[in-house]
C-alpha positions as CSV (number, residue, x, y, z in Angstrom):
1,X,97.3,22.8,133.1
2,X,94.5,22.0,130.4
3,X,91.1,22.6,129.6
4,X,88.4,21.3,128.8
5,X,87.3,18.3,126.9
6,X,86.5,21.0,124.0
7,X,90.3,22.4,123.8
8,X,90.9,24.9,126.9
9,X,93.2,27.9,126.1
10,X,96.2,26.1,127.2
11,X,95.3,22.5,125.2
12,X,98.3,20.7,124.0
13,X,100.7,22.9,125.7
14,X,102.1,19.9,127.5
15,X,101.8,17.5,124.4
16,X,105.4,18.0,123.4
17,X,106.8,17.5,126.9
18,X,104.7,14.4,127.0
19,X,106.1,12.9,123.7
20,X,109.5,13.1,124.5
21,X,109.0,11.6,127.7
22,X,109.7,14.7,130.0
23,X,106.7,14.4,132.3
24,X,106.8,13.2,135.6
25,X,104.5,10.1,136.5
26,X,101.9,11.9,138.1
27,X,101.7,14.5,135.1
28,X,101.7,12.2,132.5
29,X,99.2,9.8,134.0
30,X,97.0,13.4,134.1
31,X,97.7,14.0,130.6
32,X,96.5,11.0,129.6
33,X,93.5,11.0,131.0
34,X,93.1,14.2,129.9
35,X,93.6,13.3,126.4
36,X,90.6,10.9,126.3
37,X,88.2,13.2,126.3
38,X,90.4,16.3,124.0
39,X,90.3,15.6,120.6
40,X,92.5,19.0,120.6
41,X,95.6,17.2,122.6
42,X,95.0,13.9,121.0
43,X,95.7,15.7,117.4
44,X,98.7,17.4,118.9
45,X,99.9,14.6,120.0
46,X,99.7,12.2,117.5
47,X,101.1,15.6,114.9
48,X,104.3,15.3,117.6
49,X,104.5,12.1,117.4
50,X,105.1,11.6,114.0
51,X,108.1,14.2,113.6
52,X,109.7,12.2,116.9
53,X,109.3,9.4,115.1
54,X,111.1,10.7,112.0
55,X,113.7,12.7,113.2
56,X,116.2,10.2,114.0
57,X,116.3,9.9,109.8
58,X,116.1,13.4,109.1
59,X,120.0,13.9,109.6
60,X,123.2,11.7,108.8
61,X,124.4,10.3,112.2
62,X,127.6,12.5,113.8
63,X,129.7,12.5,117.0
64,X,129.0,13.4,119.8
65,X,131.7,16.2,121.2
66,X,133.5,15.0,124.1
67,X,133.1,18.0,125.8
68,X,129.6,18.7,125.4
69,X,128.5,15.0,126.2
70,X,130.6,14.9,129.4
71,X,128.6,18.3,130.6
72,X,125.3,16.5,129.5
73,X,126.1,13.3,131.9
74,X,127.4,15.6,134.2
75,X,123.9,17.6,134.9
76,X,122.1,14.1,134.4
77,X,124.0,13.0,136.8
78,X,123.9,15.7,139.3
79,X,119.7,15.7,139.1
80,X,118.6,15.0,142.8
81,X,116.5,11.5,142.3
82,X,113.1,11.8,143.1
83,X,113.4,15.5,143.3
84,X,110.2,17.4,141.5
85,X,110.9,18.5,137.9
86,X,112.1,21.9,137.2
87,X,109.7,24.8,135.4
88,X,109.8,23.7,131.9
89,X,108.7,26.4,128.9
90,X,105.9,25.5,127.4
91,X,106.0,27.6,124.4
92,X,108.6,24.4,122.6
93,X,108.9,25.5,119.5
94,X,109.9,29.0,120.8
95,X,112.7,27.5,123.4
96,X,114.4,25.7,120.8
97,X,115.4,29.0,119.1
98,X,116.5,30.8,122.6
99,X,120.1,30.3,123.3
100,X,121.0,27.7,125.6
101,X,121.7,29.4,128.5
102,X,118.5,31.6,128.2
103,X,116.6,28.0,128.4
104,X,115.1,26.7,132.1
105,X,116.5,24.1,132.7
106,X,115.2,20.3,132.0
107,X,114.6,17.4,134.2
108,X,115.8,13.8,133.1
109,X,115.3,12.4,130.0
110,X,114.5,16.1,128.8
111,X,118.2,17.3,129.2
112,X,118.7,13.9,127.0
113,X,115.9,14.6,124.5
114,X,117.5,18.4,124.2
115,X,121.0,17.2,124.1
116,X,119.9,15.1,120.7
117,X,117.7,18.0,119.1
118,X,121.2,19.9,119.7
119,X,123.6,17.2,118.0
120,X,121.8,17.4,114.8
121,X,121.8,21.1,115.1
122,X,125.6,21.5,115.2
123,X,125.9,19.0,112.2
124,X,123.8,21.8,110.5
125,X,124.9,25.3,111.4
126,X,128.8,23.5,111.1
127,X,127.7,22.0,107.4
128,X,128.5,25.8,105.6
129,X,125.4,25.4,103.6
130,X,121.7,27.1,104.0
131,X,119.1,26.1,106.8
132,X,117.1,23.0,105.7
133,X,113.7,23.2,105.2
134,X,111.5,20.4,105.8
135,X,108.0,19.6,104.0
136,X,105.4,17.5,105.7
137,X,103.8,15.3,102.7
138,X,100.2,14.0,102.2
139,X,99.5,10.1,102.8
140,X,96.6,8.0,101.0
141,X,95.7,4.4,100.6
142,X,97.6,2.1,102.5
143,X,100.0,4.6,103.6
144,X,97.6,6.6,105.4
145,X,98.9,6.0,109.1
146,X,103.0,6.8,107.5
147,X,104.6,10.0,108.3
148,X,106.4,11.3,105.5
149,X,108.7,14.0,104.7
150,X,111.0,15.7,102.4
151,X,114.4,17.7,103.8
152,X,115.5,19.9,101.1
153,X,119.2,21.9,101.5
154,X,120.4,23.1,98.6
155,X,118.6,22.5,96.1
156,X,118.5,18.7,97.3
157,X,116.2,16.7,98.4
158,X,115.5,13.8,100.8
159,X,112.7,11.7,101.5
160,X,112.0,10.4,105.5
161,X,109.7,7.8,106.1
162,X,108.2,6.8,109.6
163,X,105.3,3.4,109.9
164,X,105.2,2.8,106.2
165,X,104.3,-0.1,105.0
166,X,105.8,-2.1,102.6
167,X,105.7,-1.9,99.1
168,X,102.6,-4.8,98.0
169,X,104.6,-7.9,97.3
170,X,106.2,-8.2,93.4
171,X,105.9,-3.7,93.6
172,X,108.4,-1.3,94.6
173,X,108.3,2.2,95.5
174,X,109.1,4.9,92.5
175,X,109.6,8.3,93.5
176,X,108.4,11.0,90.8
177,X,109.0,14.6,90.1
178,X,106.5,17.3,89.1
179,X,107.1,20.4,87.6
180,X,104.8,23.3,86.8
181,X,102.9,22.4,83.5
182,X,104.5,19.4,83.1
183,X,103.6,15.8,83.4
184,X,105.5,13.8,86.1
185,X,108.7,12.4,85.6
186,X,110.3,9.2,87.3
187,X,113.5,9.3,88.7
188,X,116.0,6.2,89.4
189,X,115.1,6.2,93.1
190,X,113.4,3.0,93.8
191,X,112.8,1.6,97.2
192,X,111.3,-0.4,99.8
193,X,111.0,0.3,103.7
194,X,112.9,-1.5,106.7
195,X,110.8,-4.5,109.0
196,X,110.3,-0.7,111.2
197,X,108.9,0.9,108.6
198,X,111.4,3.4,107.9
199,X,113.1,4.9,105.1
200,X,115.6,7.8,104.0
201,X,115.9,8.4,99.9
202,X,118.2,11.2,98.3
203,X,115.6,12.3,95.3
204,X,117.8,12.2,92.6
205,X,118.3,16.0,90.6
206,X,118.0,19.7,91.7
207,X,114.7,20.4,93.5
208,X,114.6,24.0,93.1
209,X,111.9,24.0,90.0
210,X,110.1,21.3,91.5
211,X,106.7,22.2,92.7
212,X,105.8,18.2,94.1
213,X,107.5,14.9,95.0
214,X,105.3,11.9,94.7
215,X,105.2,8.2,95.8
216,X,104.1,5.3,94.1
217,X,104.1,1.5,94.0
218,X,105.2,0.3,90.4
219,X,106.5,-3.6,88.8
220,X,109.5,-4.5,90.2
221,X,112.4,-2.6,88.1
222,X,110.1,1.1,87.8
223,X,108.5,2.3,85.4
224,X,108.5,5.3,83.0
225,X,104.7,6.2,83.5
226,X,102.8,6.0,86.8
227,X,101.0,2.7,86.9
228,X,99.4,3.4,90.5
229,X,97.5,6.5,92.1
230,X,100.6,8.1,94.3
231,X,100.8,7.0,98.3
232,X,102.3,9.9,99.0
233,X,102.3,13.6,98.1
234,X,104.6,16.5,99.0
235,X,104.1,19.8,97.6
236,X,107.3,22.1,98.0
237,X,105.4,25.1,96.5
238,X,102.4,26.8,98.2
């Protein structure tokens, strides 16, 4: 199942089962262990582990279908209890672009963790408008342990935070716009994070000239030049 402490062939190949919770006991006990001596898992895991945390905010919140939920409870339901988990496919990424029925099947809270990854993908393909794509930013300072990202569709943008913390007291987060040869510009989106940490900002304007978004911590109220190094950095051109 894994390597060795150095990062075997298959390292991390069960990270992503392990984040969302779809290991059984035994395996994840062995994982575990596993993972205090693989610097390769540990990174994979901890990589994971931010985007779990952040996609709940990377999509507005829609209804379930009746129909689709009711077959959901219905193979939870019909799981034998205690009865070994099912093959899973290793290769993630790859299984969440197969069709559904070409997909083994999932044990558990695997069919549950699926059955959310697929909500937010109907909300998508039934929205008309061209795939989002979603830019991992850079962290520094303070922020360092955050995840951040920016969701852009359209031509729009929006900024997800996940373990940020808050903005120093009498500051508030300013997010800023640069463009190619051009100094950066602030926008009216000002900010601060929830008790969790969390955020999700519409960055005001069309994002298709834009080649970064940046964070910083300015006087309460903004300001129209940066007053702070930026706390987060995400580049939407290579």
């Amino acid at each position: 199942m894994f390597g060795g402490g150095g990062g075997g062939r298959d390292c991390g190949a069960d990270a992503a089962a392990y984040v969302l919770g779809a290991l059984e006991d035994r395996e994840a006990e062995v994982f575990r262990h596993h993972m205090a001596d693989c610097v390769v898992c540990r990174d994979e895991v901890a990589t994971l582990q931010a985007v779990a945390d952040a996609l709940p905010l990377a999509a507005p919140p829609v209804g379930v279908p009746r129909d689709l939920k009711r077959s959901v409870m219905t193979a939870v339901r019909a799981e034998p209890r205690g009865a070994p988990a099912r093959s899973r496919q290793r290769d993630w990424k790859s299984s969440l672009t197969r069709p559904a029925w070409a997909r083994p099947a999932l044990a558990g809270g695997a069919v549950l963790a699926a059955a959310c990854l697929a909500f937010v993908g109907i909300e998508i393909a039934g929205s008309g408008s061209t795939s989002p794509r979603v830019v991992q930013a850079s962290v520094a300072g303070p922020a360092q342990s955050a995840a951040a990202f920016v969701r852009l569709q359209d031509g729009r943008g929006e900024l997800v935070l996940a373990r940020m913390p808050a903005a120093p007291s009498g500051r508030i987060y300013e997010v800023w716009l640069k463009r190619d040869g051009h100094a950066v510009r602030p926008t009216s989106a000002l900010f601060n994070v929830t008790s969790a940490g969390t955020a999700a900002v519409d960055v005001p304007g069309n994002l298709r000239n834009v080649d970064q978004v940046l964070v910083t911590a300015e006087p309460l109220g903004g300001s129209s030049v940066p007053t702070s190094t930026p706390v987060i950095v995400a580049r939407l051109t290579s």
